[in-house]
VOPAGU-2260 file (C-alpha; in pm, 1 decimal, decimal comma):
REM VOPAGU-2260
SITE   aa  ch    i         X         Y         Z
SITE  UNK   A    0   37322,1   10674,1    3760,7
SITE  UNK   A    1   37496,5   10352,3    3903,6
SITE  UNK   A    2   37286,8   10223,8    4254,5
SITE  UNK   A    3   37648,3   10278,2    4369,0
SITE  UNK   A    4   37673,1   10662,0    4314,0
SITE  UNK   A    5   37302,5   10673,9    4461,4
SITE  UNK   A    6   37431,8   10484,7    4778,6
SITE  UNK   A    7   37736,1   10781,6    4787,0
SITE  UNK   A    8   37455,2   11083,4    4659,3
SITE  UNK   A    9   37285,5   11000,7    4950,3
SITE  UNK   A   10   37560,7   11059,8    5202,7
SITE  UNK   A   11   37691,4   10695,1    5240,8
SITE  UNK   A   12   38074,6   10595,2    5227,7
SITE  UNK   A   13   38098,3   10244,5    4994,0
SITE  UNK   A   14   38402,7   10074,9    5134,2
SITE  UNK   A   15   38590,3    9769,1    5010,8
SITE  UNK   A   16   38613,9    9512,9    5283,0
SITE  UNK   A   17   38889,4    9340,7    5138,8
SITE  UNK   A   18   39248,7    9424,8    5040,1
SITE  UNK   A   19   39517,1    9179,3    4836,3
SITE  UNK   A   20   39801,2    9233,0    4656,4
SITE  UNK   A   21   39686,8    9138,0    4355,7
SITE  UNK   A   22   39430,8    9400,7    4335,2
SITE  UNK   A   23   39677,5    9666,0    4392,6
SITE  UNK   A   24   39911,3    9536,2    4164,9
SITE  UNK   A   25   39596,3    9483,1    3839,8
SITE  UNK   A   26   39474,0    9819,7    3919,9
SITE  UNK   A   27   39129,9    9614,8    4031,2
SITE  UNK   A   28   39140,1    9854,0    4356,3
SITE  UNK   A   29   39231,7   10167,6    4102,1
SITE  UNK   A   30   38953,7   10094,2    3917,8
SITE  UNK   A   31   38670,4   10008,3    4182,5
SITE  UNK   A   32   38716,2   10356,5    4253,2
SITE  UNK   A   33   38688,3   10486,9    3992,5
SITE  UNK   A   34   38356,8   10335,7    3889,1
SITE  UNK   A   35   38196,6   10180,9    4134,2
SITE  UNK   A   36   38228,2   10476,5    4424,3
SITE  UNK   A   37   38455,9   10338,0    4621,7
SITE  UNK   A   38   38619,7   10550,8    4901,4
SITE  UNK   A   39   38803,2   10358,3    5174,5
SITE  UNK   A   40   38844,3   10014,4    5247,3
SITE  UNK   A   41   38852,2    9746,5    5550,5
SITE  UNK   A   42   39105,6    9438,7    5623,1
SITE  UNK   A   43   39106,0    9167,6    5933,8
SITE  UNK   A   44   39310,1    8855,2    5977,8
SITE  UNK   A   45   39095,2    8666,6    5795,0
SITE  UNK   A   46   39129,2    8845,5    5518,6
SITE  UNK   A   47   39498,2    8847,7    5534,3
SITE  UNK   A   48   39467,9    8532,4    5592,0
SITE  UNK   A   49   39338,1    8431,8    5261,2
SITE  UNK   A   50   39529,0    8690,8    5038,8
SITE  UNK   A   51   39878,2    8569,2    5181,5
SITE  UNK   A   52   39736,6    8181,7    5157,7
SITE  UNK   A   53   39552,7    8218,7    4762,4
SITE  UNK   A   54   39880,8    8253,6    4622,0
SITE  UNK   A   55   40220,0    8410,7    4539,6
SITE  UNK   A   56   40231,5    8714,9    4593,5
SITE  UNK   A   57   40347,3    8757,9    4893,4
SITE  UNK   A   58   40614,0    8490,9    4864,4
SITE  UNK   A   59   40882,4    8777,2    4741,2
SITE  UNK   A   60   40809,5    8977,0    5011,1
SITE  UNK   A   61   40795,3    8699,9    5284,6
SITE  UNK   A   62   41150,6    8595,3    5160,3
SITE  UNK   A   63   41314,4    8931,4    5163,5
SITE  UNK   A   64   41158,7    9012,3    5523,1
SITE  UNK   A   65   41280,4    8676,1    5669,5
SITE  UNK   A   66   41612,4    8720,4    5535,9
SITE  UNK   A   67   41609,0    9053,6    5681,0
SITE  UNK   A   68   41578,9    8881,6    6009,7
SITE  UNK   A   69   41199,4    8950,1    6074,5
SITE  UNK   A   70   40950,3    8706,5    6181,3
SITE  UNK   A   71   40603,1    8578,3    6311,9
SITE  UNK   A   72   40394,4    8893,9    6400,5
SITE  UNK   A   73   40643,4    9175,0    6299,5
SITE  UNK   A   74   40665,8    9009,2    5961,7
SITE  UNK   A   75   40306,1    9016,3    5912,5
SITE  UNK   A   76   40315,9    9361,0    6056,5
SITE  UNK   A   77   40530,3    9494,7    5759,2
SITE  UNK   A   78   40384,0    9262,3    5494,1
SITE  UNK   A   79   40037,5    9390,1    5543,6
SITE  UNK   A   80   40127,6    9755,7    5616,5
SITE  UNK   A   81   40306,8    9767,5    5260,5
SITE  UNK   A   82   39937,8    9686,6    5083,9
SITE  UNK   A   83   39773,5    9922,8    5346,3
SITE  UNK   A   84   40014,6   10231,9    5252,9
SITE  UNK   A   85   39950,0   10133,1    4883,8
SITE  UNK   A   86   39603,1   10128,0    4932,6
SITE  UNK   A   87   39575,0   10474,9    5135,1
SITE  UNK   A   88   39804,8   10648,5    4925,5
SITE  UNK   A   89   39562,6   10547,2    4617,5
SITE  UNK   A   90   39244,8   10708,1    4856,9
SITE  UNK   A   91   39463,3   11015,7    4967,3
SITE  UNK   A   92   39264,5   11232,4    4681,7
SITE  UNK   A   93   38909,1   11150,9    4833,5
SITE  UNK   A   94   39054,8   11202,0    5206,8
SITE  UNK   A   95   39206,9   11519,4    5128,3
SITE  UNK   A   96   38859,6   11601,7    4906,5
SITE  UNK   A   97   38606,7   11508,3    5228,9
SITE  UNK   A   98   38830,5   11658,8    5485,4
SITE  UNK   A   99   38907,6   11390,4    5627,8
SITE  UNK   A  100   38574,2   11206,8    5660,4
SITE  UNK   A  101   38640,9   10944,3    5411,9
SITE  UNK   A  102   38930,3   10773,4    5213,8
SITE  UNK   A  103   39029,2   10590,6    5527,7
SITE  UNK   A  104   39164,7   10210,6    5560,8
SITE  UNK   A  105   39213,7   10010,4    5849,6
SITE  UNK   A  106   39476,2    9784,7    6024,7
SITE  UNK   A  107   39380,5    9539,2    6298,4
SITE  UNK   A  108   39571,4    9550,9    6614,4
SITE  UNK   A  109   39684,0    9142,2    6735,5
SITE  UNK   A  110   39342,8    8982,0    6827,8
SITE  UNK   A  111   39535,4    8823,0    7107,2
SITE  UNK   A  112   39536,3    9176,7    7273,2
SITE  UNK   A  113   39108,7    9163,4    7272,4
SITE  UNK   A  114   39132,5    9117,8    7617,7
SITE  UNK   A  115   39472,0    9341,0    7737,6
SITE  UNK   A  116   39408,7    9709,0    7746,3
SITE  UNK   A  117   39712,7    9805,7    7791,6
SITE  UNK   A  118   39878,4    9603,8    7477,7
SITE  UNK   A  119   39593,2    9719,3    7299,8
SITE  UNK   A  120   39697,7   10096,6    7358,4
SITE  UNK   A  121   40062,4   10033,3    7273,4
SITE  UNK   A  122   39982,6    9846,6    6959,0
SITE  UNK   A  123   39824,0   10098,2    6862,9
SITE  UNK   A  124   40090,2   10325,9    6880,8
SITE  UNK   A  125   40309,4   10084,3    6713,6
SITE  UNK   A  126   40084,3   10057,0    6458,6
SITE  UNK   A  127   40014,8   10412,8    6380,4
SITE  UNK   A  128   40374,3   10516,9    6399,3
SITE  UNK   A  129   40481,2   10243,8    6163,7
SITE  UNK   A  130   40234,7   10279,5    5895,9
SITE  UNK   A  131   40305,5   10650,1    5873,0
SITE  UNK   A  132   39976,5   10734,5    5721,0
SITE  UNK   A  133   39731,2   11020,3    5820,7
SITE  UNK   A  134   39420,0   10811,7    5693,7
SITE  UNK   A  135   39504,6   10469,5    5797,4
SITE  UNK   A  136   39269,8   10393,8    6096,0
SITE  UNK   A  137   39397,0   10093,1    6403,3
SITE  UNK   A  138   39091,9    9896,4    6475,2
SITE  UNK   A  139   39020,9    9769,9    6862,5
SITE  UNK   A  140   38711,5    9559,2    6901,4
SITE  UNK   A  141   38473,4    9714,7    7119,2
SITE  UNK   A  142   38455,9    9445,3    7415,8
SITE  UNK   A  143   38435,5    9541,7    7758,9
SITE  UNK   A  144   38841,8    9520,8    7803,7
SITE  UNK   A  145   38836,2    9729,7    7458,4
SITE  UNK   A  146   38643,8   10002,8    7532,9
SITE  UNK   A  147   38917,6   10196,9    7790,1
SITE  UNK   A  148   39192,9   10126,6    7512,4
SITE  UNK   A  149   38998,5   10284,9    7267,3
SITE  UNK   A  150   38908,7   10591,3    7478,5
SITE  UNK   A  151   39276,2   10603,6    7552,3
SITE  UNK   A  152   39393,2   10571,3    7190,2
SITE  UNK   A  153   39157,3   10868,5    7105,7
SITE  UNK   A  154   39276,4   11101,0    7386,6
SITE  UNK   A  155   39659,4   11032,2    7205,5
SITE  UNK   A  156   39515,0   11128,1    6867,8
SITE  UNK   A  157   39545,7   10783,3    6723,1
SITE  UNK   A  158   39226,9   10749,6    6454,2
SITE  UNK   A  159   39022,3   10437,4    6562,1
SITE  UNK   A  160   38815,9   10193,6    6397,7
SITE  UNK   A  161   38597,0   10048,0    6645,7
SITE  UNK   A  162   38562,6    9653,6    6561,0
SITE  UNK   A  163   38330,3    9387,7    6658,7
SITE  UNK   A  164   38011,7    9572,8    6769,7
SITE  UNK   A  165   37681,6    9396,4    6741,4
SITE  UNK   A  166   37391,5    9551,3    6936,5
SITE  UNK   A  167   37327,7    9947,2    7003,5
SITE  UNK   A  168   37412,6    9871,8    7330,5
SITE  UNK   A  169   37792,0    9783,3    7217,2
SITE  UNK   A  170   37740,9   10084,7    6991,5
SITE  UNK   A  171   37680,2   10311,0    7270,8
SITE  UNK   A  172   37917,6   10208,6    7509,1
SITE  UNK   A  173   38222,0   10235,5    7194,5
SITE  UNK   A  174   38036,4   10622,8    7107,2
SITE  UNK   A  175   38092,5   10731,8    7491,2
SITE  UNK   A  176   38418,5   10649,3    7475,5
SITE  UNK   A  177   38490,4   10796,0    7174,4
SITE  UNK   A  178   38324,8   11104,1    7332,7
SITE  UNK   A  179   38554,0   11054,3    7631,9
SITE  UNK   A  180   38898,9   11039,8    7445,4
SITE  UNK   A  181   38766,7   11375,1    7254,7
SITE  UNK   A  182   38677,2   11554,1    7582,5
SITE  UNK   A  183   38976,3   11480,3    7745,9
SITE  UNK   A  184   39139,5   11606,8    7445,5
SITE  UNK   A  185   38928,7   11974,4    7416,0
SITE  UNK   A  186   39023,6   12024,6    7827,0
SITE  UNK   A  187   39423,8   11904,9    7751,2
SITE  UNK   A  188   39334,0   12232,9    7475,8
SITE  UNK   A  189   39475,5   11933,6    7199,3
SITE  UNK   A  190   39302,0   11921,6    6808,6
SITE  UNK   A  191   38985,2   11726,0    6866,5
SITE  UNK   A  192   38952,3   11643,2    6505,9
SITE  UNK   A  193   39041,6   11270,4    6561,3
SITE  UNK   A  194   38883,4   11020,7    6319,0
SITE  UNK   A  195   38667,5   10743,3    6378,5
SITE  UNK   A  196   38440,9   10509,9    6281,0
SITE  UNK   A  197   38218,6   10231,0    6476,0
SITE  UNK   A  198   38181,1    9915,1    6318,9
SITE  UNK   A  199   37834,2    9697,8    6362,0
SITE  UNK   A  200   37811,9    9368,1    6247,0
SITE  UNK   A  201   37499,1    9291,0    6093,0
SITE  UNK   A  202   37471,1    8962,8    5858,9
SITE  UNK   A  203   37595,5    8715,7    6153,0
SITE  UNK   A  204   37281,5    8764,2    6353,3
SITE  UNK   A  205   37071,0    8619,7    6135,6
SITE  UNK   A  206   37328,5    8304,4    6071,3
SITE  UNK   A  207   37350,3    8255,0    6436,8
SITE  UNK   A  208   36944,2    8210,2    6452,8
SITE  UNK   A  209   36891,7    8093,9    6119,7
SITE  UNK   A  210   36758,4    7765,8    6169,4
SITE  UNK   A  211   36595,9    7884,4    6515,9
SITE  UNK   A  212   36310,4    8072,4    6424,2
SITE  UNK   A  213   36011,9    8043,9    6193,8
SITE  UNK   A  214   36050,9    8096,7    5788,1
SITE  UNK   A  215   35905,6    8455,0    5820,9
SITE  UNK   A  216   36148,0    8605,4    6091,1
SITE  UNK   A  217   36438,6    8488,1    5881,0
SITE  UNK   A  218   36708,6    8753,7    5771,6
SITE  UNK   A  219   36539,7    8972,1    5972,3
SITE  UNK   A  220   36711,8    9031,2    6263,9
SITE  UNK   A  221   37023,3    9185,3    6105,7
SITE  UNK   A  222   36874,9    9494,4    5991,8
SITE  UNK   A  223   36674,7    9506,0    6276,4
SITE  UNK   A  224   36939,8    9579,6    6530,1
SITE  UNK   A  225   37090,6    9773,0    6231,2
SITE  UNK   A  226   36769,0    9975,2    6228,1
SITE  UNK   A  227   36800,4   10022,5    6625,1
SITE  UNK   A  228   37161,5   10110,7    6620,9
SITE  UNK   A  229   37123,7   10395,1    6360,2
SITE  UNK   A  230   36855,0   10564,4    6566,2
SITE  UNK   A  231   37123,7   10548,2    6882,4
SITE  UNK   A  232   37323,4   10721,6    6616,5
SITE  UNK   A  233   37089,5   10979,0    6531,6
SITE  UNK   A  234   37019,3   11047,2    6886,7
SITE  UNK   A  235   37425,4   11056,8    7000,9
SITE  UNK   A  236   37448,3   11327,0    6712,6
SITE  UNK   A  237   37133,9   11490,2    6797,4
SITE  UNK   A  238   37252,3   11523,7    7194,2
SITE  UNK   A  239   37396,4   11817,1    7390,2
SITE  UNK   A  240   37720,0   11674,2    7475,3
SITE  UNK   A  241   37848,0   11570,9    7095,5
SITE  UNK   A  242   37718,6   11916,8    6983,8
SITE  UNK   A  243   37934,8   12145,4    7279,1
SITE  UNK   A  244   38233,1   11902,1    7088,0
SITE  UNK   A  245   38155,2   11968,7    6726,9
SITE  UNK   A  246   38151,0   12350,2    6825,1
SITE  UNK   A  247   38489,4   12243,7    6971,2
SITE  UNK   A  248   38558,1   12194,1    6640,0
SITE  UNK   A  249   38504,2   11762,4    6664,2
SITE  UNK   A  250   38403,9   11578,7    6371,4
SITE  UNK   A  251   38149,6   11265,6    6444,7
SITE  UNK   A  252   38272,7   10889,0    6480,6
SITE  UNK   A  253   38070,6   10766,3    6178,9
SITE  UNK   A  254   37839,5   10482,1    6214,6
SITE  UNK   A  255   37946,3   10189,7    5984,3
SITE  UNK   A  256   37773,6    9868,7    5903,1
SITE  UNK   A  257   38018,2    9541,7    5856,4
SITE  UNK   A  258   37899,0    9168,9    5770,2
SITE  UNK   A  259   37714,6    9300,1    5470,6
SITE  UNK   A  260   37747,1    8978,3    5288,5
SITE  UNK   A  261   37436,6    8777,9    5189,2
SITE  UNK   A  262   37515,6    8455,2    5395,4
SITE  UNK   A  263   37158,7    8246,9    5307,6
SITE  UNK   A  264   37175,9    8153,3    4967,8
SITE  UNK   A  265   36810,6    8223,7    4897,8
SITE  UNK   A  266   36816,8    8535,6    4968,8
SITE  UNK   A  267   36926,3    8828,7    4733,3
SITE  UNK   A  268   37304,3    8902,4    4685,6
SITE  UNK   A  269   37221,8    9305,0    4821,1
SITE  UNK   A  270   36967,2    9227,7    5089,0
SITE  UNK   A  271   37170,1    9438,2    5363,6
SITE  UNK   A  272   37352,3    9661,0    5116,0
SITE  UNK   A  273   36957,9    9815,8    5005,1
SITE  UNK   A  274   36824,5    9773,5    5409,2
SITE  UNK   A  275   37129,5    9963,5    5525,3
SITE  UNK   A  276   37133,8   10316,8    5295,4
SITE  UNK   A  277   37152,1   10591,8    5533,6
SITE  UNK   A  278   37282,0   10927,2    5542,9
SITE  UNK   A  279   37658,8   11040,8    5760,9
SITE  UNK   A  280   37732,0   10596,8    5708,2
SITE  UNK   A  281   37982,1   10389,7    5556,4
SITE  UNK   A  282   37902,3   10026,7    5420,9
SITE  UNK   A  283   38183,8    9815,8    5391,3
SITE  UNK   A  284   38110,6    9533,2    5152,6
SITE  UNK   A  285   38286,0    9202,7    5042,8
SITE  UNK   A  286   38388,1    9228,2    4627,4
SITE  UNK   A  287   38157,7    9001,9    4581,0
SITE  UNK   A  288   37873,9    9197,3    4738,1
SITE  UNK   A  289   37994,5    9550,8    4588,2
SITE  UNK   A  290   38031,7    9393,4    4215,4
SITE  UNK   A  291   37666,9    9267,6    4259,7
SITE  UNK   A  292   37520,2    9601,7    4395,8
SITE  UNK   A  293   37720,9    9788,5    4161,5
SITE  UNK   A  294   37576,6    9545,5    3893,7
SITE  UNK   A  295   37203,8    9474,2    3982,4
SITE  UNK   A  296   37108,8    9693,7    4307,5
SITE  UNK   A  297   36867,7    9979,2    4403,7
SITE  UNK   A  298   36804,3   10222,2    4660,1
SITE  UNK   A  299   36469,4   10158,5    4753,2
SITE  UNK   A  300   36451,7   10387,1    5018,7
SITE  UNK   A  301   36643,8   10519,8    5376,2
SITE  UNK   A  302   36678,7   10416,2    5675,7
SITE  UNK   A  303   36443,2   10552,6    5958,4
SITE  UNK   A  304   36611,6   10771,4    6222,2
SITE  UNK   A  305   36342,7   10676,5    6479,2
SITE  UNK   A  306   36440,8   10320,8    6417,1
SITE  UNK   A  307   36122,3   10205,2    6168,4
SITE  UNK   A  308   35944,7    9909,2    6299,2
SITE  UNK   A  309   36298,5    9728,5    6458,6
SITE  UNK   A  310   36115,1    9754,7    6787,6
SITE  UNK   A  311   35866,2    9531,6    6658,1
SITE  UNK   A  312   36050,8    9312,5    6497,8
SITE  UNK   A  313   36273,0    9279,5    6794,2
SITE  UNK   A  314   35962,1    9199,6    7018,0
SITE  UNK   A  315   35895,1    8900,2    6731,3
SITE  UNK   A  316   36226,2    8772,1    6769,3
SITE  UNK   A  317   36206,1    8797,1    7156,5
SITE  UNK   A  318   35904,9    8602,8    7175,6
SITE  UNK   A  319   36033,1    8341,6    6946,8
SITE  UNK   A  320   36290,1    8254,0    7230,4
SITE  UNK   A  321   36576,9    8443,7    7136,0
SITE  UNK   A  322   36768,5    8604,9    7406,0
SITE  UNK   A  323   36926,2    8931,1    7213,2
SITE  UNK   A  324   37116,4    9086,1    7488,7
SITE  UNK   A  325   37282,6    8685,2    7583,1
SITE  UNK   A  326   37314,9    8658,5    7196,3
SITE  UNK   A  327   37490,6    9004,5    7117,1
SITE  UNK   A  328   37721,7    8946,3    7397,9
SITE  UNK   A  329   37772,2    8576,9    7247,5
SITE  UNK   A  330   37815,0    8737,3    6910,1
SITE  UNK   A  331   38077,3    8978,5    6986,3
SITE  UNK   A  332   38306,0    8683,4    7158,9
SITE  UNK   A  333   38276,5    8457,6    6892,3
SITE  UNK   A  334   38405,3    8755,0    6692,5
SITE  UNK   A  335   38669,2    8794,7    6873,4
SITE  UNK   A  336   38745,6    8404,7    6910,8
SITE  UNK   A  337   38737,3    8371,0    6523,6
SITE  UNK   A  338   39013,4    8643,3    6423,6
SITE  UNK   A  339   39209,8    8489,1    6692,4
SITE  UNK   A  340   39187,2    8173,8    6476,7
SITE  UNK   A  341   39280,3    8348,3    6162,8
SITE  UNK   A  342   39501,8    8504,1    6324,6
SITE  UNK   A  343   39698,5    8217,4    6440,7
SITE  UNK   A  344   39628,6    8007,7    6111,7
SITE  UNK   A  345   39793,8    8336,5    5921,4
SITE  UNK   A  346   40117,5    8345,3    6170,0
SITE  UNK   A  347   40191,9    7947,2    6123,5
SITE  UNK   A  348   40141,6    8006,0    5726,1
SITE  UNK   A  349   40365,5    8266,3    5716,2
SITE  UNK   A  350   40611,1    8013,8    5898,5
SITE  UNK   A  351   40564,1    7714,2    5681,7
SITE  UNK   A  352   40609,9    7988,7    5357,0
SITE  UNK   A  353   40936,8    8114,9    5498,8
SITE  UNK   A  354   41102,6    7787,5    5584,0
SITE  UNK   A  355   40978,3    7680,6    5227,3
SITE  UNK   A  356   41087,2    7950,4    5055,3
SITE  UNK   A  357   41428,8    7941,9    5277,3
SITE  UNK   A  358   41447,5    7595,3    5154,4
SITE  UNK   A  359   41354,5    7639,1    4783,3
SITE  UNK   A  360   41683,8    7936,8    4803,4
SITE  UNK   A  361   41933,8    7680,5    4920,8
């Protein structure tokens, strides 16, 4: 059996954190489902970023739009929401199949909202309406000025994918107001079955500390707060108040683990993808990262749901100087800061495309 089918035996989603034209065009999506396990799949601006800026296959579609009279955002809007559609329509069999628990991709609201709730709420609207797909989830990074647009989004039955969580603390805080928005839905006597997931990043801890520790503490801290963060997990599904909501008929926002990459070149390729298998998860993974694990991984065992030794290691870390609460907090703005760059950088490409393309038509 392929360490990919193991990873989805034992109860974990394997999503594709990537999306490009070209890989819905080759069938290269098509067939990662197929054979490597491959259920749902995640996009950002960055991402975008470098599908739209690798090449030409957006140029047709960039042309045609501008023509059309869009530009800036709501051209970027449509472009990416025609690969999304493609993309959930190809996973509509395996939502259908897992009623609803998997098959799902996701669609960034502007990361110039991160800090307007309100524009975070209507984008999400916008965004839902206009993609016109059941399993297509709006991600809202879970900072402070987040969290009530999230809660919000819930209560109007828009499926969320919680982005840019880094601690269990974050985790916690994005849970409850999951929780919240499903409440407020059972007493309004609306469907609570409203998807969502909660996304932890885990490789960028250790690449923020990386040359601030000793050798042994070294790609260590990642699946650490991973290993912390599931047991929260464990415990929000184990509590009174999500149960009284999944006899409402509620189905859990699933825990899933982003930044699976192997950043430190000395490490191996599947380092988080092996730390991270656990049971009612999703692991989104770079290609790069799912072709190796697919190719040369195991599952060498399952995460705790007490949390292992993270306290431990946490204590190690703590002692070596590093300030985790300061450092999640700094974590989750850098996040935040970086998709904003992307997010510009992908706006002003589309710009310089369209005037060249305009110019190439003349």
């Amino acid at each position: 059996m392929k360490p990919t089918q193991q990873l989805h035996q034992l109860g974990q989603s394997l999503w594709l954190d990537n999306i490009t034209r070209e890989i819905l065009d080759d069938g290269t999506l098509r067939r990662y489902i197929k054979e490597l396990s491959v259920t749902g799949l995640t996009s950002n601006p960055t991402i975008f970023d470098g599908a739209i800026g690798g090449g030409h296959a957006y140029d047709t579609g960039i042309h045609e739009k501008a023509r059309a009279g869009l530009s800036g955002e709501a051209l970027f809007m449509e472009l990416a929401l025609e690969d999304l559609r493609r993309a959930a329509d190809l996973f509509q069999p395996e939502f259908e199949a897992s009623n609803q628990l998997d098959g799902w991709v996701s669609m960034e609201v502007s990361p110039l909202l991160a800090s307007d709730s309100a524009g975070s709420i209507q984008a999400a609207k916008d965004i839902h309406r206009q993609a016109a797909r059941a399993n297509l989830f709006v991600k809202i990074p879970g900072t402070p000025e987040g969290i009530p647009a999230i809660e919000e989004a819930i209560f109007t039955g828009i499926p969320i994918n919680v982005t840019l969580l880094f601690s269990s603390e974050q985790y916690v805080a994005a849970a409850e107001a999951y929780l919240r928005g499903i409440e407020r839905r059972v007493q309004a006597k609306l469907d609570p079955r409203v998807g969502s997931v909660a996304s932890v990043f885990v490789s960028r801890w250790d690449v923020a500390i990386k040359d601030k520790v000793p050798a042994e503490l070294r790609n260590k801290l990642g699946i650490a707060v991973a290993q912390e963060t599931y047991k929260a997990y464990r415990a929000m599904l184990a509590s009174p108040r999500w149960r009284a909501l999944a006899d409402a008929g509620a189905r859990a926002q699933r825990l899933l683990w982003a930044s699976t990459g192997t950043k430190d070149p000395s490490a191996s390729d599947t380092l988080y993808v092996e730390a991270l298998a656990a049971p009612d998860t999703v692991d989104t993974m770079p290609e790069k990262t799912l072709l190796a694990f697919g190719q040369h991984g195991s599952l060498k065992g399952v995460m705790a749901e007490d949390g292992g030794d993270a306290s431990k290691v946490l204590a190690a870390f703590t002692k070596a100087g590093i300030d985790l609460d300061a450092l999640a907090s700094q974590l989750q703005k850098d996040g935040a800061k970086s998709f904003v760059a992307s997010w510009q950088q992908l706006l002003q490409r589309i710009a310089d495309k369209t005037e060249e393309l305009a110019r190439a038509a003349s």
